[in-house]
N, C-alpha and C positions, 0 to 999 in steps of 0.2 A: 633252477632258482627257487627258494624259499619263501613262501612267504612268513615273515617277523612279525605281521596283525597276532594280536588272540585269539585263539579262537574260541568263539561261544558255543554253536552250535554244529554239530555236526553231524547228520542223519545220512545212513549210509542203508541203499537198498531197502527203502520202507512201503509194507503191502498194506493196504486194508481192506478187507474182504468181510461184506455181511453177508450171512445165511441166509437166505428166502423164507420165510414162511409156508407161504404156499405154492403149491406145483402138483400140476396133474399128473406127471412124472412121479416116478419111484426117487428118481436123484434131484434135491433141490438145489439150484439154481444159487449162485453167489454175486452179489454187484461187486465187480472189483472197482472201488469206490479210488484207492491211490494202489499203483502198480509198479512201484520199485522205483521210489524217488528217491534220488541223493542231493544232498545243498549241502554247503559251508555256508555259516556265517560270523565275518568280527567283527571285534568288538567296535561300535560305537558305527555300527553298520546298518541302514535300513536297508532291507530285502525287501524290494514287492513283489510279489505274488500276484499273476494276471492271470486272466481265462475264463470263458463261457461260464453261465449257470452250471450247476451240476459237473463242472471237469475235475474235481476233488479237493476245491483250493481250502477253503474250510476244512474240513474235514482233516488235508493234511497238519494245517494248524493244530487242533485237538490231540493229534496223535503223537504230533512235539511235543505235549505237555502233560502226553498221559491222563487226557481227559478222557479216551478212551483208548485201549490198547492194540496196539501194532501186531495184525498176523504175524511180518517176521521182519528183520530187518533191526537196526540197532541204533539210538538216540545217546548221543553226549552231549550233555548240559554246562556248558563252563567246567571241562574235563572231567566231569560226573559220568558212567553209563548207567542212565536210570530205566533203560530197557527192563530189568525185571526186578527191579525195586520193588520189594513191597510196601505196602501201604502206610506203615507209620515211618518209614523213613522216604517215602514220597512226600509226604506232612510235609517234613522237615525241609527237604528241595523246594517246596512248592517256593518259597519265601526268594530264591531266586529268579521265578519263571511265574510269570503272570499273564492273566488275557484280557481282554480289552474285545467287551463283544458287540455284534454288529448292531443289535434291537437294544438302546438306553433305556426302554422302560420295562420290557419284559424281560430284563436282566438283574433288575431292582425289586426285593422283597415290598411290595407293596404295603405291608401291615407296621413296616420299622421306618421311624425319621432317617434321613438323611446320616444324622449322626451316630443312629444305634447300627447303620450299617458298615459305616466306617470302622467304630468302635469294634463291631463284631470278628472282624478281620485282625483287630490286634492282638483280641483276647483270647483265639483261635491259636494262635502263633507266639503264646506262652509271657505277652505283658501284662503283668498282672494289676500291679496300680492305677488304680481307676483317675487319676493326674497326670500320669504320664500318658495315657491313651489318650485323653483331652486333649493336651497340646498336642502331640503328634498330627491328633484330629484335622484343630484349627490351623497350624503350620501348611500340611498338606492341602485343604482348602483354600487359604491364599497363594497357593501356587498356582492352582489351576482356575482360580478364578471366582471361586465365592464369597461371600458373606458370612461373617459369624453367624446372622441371622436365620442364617439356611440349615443351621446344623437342625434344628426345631422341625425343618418340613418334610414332607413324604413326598414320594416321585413323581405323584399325580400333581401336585403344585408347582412341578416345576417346567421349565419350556424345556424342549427335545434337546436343544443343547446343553442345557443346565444339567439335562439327566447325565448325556455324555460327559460333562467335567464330572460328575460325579462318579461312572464308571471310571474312568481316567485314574481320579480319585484314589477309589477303591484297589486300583491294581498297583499303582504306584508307591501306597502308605508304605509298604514292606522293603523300599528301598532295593525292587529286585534285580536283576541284570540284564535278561532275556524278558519282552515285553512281546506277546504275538496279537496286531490289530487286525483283530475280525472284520469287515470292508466296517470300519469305526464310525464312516460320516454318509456310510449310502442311504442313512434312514434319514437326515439331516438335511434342510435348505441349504441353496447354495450361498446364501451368505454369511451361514452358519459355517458350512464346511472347511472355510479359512481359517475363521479364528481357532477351528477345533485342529487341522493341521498345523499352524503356526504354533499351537501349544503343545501340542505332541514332538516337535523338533527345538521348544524349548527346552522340554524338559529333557531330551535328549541327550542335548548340549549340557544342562545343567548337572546331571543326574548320571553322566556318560554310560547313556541306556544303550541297548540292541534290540532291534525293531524287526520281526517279521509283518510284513503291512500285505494286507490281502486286499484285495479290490479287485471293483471290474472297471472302475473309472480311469482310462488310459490316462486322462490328462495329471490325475488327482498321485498316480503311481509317478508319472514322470515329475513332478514335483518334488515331491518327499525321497524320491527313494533314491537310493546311490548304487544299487543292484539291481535285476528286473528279471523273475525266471516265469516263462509261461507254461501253463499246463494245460493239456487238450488230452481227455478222457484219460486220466489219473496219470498219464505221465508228462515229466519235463521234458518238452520238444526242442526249448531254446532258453538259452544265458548268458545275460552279457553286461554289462556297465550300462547305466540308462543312459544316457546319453548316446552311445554306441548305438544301441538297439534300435532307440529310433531312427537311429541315421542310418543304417546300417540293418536292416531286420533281415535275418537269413532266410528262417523257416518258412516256407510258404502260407502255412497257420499265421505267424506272428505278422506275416506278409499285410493279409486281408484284416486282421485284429486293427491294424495303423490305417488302413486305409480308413477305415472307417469313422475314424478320431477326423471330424470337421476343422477348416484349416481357419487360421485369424487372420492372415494374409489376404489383402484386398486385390482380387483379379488372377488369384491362384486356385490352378482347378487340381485337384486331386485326380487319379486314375484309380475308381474304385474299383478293388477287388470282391468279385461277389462270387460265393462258397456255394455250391450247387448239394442240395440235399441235408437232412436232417442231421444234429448229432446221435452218432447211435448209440444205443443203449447199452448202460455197464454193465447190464445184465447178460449180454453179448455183443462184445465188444469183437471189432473188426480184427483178423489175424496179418500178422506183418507189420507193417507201418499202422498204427493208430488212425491217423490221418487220410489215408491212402483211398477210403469213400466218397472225399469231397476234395479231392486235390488237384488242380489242374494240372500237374506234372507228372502225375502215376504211371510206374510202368507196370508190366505183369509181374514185378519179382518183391515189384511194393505190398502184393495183396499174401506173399509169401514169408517173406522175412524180414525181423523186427532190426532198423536200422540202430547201429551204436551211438554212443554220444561222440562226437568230433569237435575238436576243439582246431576252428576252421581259423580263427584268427584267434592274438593273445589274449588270453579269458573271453573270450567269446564262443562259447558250444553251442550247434546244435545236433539235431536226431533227424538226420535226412541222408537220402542217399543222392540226391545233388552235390554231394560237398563227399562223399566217399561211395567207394565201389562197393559193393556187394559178399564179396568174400568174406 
């Protein structure tokens, strides 16, 4: 069976691998930061993105957008492969594919108003009338929530969330298709963090966006998102419908990730799963199963060979060998 969605995004087999610097070694040393991740994503779809510090979830984001470039592996953008696009015609794409980063003010030019940063984005992007950039400006602002008044201030006047509508702002102006949110509200109070979700799945609706949404806040993912893939040291272990996942979490990873999400249910006790030992480093990362160092199910052929993806129920995959044999 077919799926008839659009598709927006489509990254198939993507690595990212930084060089060391240093090493007492002759051969330096590489973090394999993401290690052959594949997603779909359609159109008017949010993706979240979950997983520890450091397991690659960022990271993968930037490399959807060619903020920084993919060891190897291959990226379609609203049926674009802008895999090796060069530079002025990445320009040109960018205006489909925006990001939305996690720090609102140290993502904010601090020396330019409000408004010269917004402006700066159109002028980038080939509109030249200095009127038509102004409305554009003020249009865009009252969508996400500001004041004329604001177009005048610079990012230090503004509150944490203010900044974030103005990121918002800023990725939004260009009417693009593909929006990727850097964990958007983890810098953010929590009474911030609503209005700034409720606005991001208005504009959604309004704007019929596609949303990679990156987080480590389980509750904040099951919220927004209509998809949910986890990642544990650069690869995707498990995927599935949010809703499913919670109800349902395959991977023994995504097992103890839930567990740990505190329950709102009065006189319900959770069975917490607690994960024995450190994550280890991408620097040298475990052989076989990713996983297989701190997993209560391991067997000896876990520390040998890298399980497949299974698609154990309908769209629900994961990367265990609970759920397939070994061959």
């Amino acid at each position: 069976m077919t799926d008839e969605r659009k598709l927006i995004v489509d990254a198939v087999k993507i690595k990212k691998y930084f060089q060391t610097e240093v090493s007492i070694s002759l051969e330096k040393p590489v973090v394999k930061a993401v290690d052959g991740v594949s997603l779909k994503i359609y159109e008017n779809e949010v993706y979240g993105l979950v997983g520890e510090s450091g397991c690659g979830k960022s990271t993968f984001g930037r490399t959807l957008l060619r903020l920084t470039n993919p060891t190897s592996g291959t990226i379609s953008i609203n049926g674009t492969d802008i895999t090796g696009m060069k530079e002025k015609e990445l320009r040109m794409k960018r205006k489909d594919m925006q990001m939305i980063f996690q720090d609102p003010y140290t993502s904010l030019n601090p020396r330019k108003k409000m408004g010269e940063i917004l402006d700066e984005v159109l002028t980038i992007h080939g509109i030249k009338n200095a009127g038509e950039r102004m409305n554009l400006t003020l249009e865009i602002m009252e969508k996400v929530g500001l004041r004329p008044e604001h177009y005048y201030r610079y990012p230090h006047e503004f509150s944490g969330g203010q900044r974030q509508r103005v990121g918002i702002a800023r990725a939004l102006i260009l009417n693009p298709r593909f929006v990727v949110c850097d964990e958007p509200v983890s810098a953010l109070d929590v009474s911030i963090q609503s209005q700034i979700i409720n606005l991001l799945l208005d504009m959604k609706d309004e704007k019929k966006l596609t949303y990679l949404f990156i987080a480590h806040d389980l509750s904040v993912v099951k919220y927004i998102s209509t998809k949910i893939g986890v990642m544990y040291l650069g690869h995707l272990v498990e995927e599935a419908p949010a809703d499913e996942l919670f109800a349902h979490p395959l991977h023994p990873y995504t097992q103890a990730l839930l567990s740990a999400v505190p329950s709102t249910t009065v006189g319900r006790k959770k069975n917490r799963v607690a994960l024995q030992g450190e994550l280890p480093s991408p620097l040298h990362p475990p052989a076989g199963c990713p996983f297989h160092t701190r997993c209560p199910y391991a067997k000896s052929y876990c520390s040998e060979i890298k399980p497949k993806k299974i698609e154990v129920e309908t769209g629900h995959m994961a990367r265990c060998f609970l759920y397939g044999d070994t061959n």
